[in-house]
Phi, psi and omega in degrees: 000188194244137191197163225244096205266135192264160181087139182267091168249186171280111206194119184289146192256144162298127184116351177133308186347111155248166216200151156279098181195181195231306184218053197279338173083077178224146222286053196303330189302139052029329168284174161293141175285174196276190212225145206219037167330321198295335197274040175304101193247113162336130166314322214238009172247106177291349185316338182270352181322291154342315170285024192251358176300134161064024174233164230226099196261131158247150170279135173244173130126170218294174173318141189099337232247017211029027183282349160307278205335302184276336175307295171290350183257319183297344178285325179295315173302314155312291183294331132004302182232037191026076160251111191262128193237123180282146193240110190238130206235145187240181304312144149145198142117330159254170167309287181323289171000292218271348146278344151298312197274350210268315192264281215306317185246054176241124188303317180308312198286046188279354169285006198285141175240166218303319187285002190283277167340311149288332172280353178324295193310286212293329175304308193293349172291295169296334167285358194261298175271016190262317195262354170246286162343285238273327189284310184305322170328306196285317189289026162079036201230174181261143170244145187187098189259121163260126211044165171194218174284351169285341165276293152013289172307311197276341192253280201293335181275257202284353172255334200251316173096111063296138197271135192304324199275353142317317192253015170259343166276314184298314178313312202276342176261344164272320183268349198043042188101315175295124175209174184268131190292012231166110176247089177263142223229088203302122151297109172187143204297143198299341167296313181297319174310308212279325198277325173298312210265307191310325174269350175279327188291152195047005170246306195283139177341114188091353196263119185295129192278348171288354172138187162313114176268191203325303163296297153010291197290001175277175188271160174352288180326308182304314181298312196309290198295315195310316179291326174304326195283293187337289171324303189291310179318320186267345177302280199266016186233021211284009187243009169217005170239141169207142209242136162249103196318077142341307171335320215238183183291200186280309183281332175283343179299310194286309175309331185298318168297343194285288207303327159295313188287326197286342161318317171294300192291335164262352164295320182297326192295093163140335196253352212059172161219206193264017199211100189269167159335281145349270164347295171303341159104008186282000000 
């Protein structure tokens, strides 16, 4: 079960991961998460959409990786079936959020340093759940985050080189426990990612039309560990993570994503998540 560790130790991510942290919410169980055949959901069947009420989804994976794209058709699909959804975006999504992300993805601020950079994240972060998430949660809506802490683990972590067990302590003092029940994790390789985001600056929604900022611009290598972080990360966390082949176009990603996410999201129902009552703040 998930249970919550008092103190600063040592403590295994399912799968091995070890990680610092104190009241981090971490996975302890030895079992296999149970296995859910039966829950095979037709692209064109919606019935499970209504369960997405009070459950807390972040969209993930490296630049490029089109998860906004699907980011926006899952929004559609909520309202749809009038499922009210706070819709949160990382760095940012508050006032405060949002001058924070104005220096992190700002080209002047190239003295920055990695470990600067990350508690950057985590400020705009806990406040993101204090004046958004954490209210939407209670009044019962789907939260649905583009990034969240798990890009954290994947920029600044396995690609930037900060020891993983740092930013698993600033994590444990930012979120309090709240973390998303469901990390879907768009996958795709870093050749593919540079060929997509290069004809997209100034065209696609959200994208600063003067080029790439700051994180954007770093090289290949640097994307190349971000997907490797992401990956590891669905390796040794897989009963919170789902990884999606990115890779092929826009409408096969979204079936994929329809045929994958509602098996998760009804398996959790009854079995738990690392985000208690408590956690929310109720």
């Amino acid at each position: 079960m998930w249970r919550f560790v008092g103190g600063l130790k040592l403590v295994h991510f399912e799968g091995g991961w070890i990680a610092s942290c104190n009241s981090f919410g971490v996975h302890t169980s030895d079992r296999a998460p149970p296995r859910y055949t039966a829950l095979v959901t037709a692209a064109n069947d919606n019935s499970w959409v209504p369960s997405l009420k009070g459950r807390f989804i972040a969209f993930e994976g490296p630049d490029g990786s089109g998860k906004s794209t699907q980011y926006r058709r899952l929004l559609a699909l909520c309202k749809d079936h009038d499922v009210t959804c706070c819709e949160v975006r990382e760095p940012g999504g508050t006032g405060i959020g949002e001058r924070v992300r104005e220096i992190l993805l700002d080209h002047a601020h190239h003295d920055m340093t990695l470990r600067c950079e990350m508690l950057l994240y985590m400020a705009s972060r806990s406040q993101l759940l204090e004046q958004r998430i954490k209210p939407a949660l209670r009044r019962g809506e789907l939260v649905l985050a583009d990034r969240f802490v798990s890009s954290t683990f994947a920029y600044q972590g396995a690609a930037g080189g900060l020891p993983l067990s740092e930013i698993a302590a600033a994590a444990d003092i930012a979120l309090q426990g709240t973390v998303p029940d469901v990390v879907v994790i768009f996958d795709v390789d870093e050749v593919t990612a540079a060929q997509r985001i290069n004809p997209l600056l100034g065209a696609a929604p959200g994208r600063d039309p003067k080029g790439p900022d700051r994180i954007e611009a770093r090289g290949s290598e640097f994307h190349r560990k971000v997907r490797e972080g992401y990956l590891d990360l669905a390796k040794r966390d897989p009963a919170h993570h789902l990884v999606i082949d990115a890779s092929k176009g826009p409408e096969d990603v979204w079936t994929a994503l329809l045929e994958a996410l509602p098996p998760r999201l009804v398996a959790k129902a009854g079995v738990g998540t690392r985000r208690g009552v408590e956690a929310r703040g109720a």
